[in-house]
Structures are given as structure tokens and as C-alpha cells.
N, C-alpha and C positions, 0 to 999 in steps of 0.2 A: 655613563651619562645618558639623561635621557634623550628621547629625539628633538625635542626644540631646544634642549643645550648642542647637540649637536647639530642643528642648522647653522645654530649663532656663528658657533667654530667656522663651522664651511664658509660661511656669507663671511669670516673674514681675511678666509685662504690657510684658515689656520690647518687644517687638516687634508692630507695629499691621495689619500684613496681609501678606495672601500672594500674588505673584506667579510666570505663567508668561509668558514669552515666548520666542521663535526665538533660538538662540543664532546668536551674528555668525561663530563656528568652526567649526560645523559644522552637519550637518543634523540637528537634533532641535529638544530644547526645554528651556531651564533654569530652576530655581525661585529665586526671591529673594522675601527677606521684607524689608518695611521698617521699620527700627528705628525705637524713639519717641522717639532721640535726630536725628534724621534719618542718612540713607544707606542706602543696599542692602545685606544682607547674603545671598551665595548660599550654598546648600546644597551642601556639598563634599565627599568621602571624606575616611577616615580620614587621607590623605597632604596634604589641603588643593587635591586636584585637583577644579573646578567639574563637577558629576555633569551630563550631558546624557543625555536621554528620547530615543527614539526617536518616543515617542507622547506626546500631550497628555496622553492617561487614565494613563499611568503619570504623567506630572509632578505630575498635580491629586491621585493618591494619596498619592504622597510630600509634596505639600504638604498635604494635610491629615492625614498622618501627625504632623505638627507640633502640631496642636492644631488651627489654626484648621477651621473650617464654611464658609467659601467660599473662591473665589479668586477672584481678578483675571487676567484673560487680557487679553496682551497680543500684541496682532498689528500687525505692521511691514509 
């Protein structure tokens, strides 16, 4: 989803946290947020392609671009 589908979610409590972790395709790092119906939902472009970070500090911006005040880092 992109990020203003993903505010929408937040602004309506739909979605319970924010995660980064090592994408499995390439070398960065991508955001998922976990929905409060359960499953992962990632943060994607306009085209529905999963956005990958070069850098942690951009993924943790864009994930708190969403709303949330923390995240969850996740390291494999």
C-alpha cells in the first residue's frame, strides 16, 4: 500500500505497528506495518512495487511518516 493508503489505515486504528526489516531481494531494508485484523501489510509505490531503503534511517522515516512514534526493527 502506498503511504497515504497507509495513513488512511492508521487515522482509523486500523493498523497496530510499524516494522523494518532486511529485504530477502535485495540489499536494503523494507517497511511493513501489521494490520489489527492480523497480516503484514508493506509499504509500496504508486505501481504496488514493495519500496526498499538503502538505509535503516530512511525506512524508520517513512515508517513514521505513517503515523506511528516507534518502530520495530527487525534483524535476521
Amino acid at each position: 500500500m502506498t503511504k497515504s493508503e497507509l495513513r488512511s489505515l492508521y487515522s482509523q486504528e486500523m493498523l497496530v505497528e510499524a516494522m523494518i526489516e532486511p529485504s530477502l531481494s535485495s540489499d536494503g531494508w523494507i517497511v511493513e506495518f501489521r494490520h489489527a485484523r492480523g497480516g503484514l501489510v508493506p509499504l509500496t509505490d504508486g505501481n504496488g512495487v514493495e519500496q526498499c531503503f538503502g538505509d535503516i534511517d530512511m525506512a524508520t522515516e517513512n515508517a513514521l511518516d505513517v503515523g506511528f512514534h516507534q518502530v520495530r526493527i527487525v534483524d535476521m
